[in-house]
Every structure is written in C-alpha cells, then in structure tokens.
matplotlib code that plots the C-alpha trace (Angstrom):
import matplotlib.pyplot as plt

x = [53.5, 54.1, 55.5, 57.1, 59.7, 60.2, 62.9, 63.6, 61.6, 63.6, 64.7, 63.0, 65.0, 67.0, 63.8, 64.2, 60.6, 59.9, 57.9, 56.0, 52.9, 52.0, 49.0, 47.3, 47.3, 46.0, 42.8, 42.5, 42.5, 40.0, 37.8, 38.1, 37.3, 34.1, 33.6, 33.7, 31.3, 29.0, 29.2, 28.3, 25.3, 24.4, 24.5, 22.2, 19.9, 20.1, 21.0, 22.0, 23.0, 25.0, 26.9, 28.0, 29.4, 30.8, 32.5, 34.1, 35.4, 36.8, 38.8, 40.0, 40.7, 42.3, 43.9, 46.0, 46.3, 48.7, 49.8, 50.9, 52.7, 54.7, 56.0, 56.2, 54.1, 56.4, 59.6, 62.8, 65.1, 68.1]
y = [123.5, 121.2, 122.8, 121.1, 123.6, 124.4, 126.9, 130.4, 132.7, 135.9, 138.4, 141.6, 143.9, 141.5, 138.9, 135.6, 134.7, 131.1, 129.0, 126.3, 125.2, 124.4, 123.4, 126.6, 127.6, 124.3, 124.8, 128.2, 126.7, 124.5, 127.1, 129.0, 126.8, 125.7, 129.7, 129.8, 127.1, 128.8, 132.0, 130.1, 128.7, 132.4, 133.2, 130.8, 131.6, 135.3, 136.0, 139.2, 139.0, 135.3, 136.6, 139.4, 137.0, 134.3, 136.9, 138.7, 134.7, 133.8, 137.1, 137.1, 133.5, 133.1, 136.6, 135.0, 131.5, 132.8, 134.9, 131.9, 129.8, 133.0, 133.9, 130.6, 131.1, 133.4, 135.2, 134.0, 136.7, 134.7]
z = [149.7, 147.1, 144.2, 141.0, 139.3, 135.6, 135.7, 135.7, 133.7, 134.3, 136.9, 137.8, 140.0, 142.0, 142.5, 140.5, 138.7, 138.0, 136.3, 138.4, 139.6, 143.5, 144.6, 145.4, 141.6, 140.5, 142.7, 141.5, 138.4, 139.0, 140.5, 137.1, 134.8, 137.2, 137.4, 133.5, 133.3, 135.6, 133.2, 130.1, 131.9, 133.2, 129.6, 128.1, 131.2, 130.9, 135.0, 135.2, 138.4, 137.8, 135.4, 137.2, 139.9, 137.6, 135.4, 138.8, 140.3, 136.5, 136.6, 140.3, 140.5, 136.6, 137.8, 141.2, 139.6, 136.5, 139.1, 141.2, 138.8, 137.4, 140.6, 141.9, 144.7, 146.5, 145.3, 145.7, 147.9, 148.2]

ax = plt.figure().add_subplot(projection="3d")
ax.plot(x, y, z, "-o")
ax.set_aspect("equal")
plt.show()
C-alpha cells in the first residue's frame, strides 16, 4: 500500500502511532466529502430517508479515514 510518512505522533502502550496517509484513507476521504455532498442535497430536498444514509456513510467513512492516517494504516509492533 502506498503510504507516504510524516512521523511519529506518539506511543500508546508499546504501539508506535504515526502520522501518514495511504491510499485507503484518501478514498475514504473522497467518499466523505461525496457522502457530505449528498447530505446537503438530502437537506435542501427534505429526504428523510437520504439523509439518514448520507449522515451514517459521512460518519463511518470520515470515522475509519482519520482512523487510517492516525494509525498509519496498521500499527507498528516492532
């Protein structure tokens, strides 16, 4: 995975967090902010329903992409 590094944040009993980005979090990214797009227009439409959805995808996927580039992906155990 593709992953460009920006240091270490801190480290949390024994596991080294970092600061990065890989891939993975920049499409969840991208999902968000096309998620968030679709809640404004579930707004001005007044979709129940829509903004139910939209409001679920921009927390899950906003949720696991900071996630993602806090943790770097995966933790580092060595």
């Amino acid at each position: 995975m593709p992953f460009i590094d920006t240091g270490e944040l801190f480290e949390f009993f024994g596991t080294t967090i970092h600061i990065g980005v890989n891939a993975t979090s920049l499409l969840m990214l991208l999902v968000t902010i096309i998620a968030g797009w679709g809640f404004v227009l579930a707004l001005r439409n007044k979709n129940i329903l829509a903004i139910l959805f939209s409001a679920a995808s921009v927390l899950t996927f906003g949720f696991f992409a900071l996630a993602t580039i806090f943790t770097f992906g995966y933790p580092d155990f060595h």
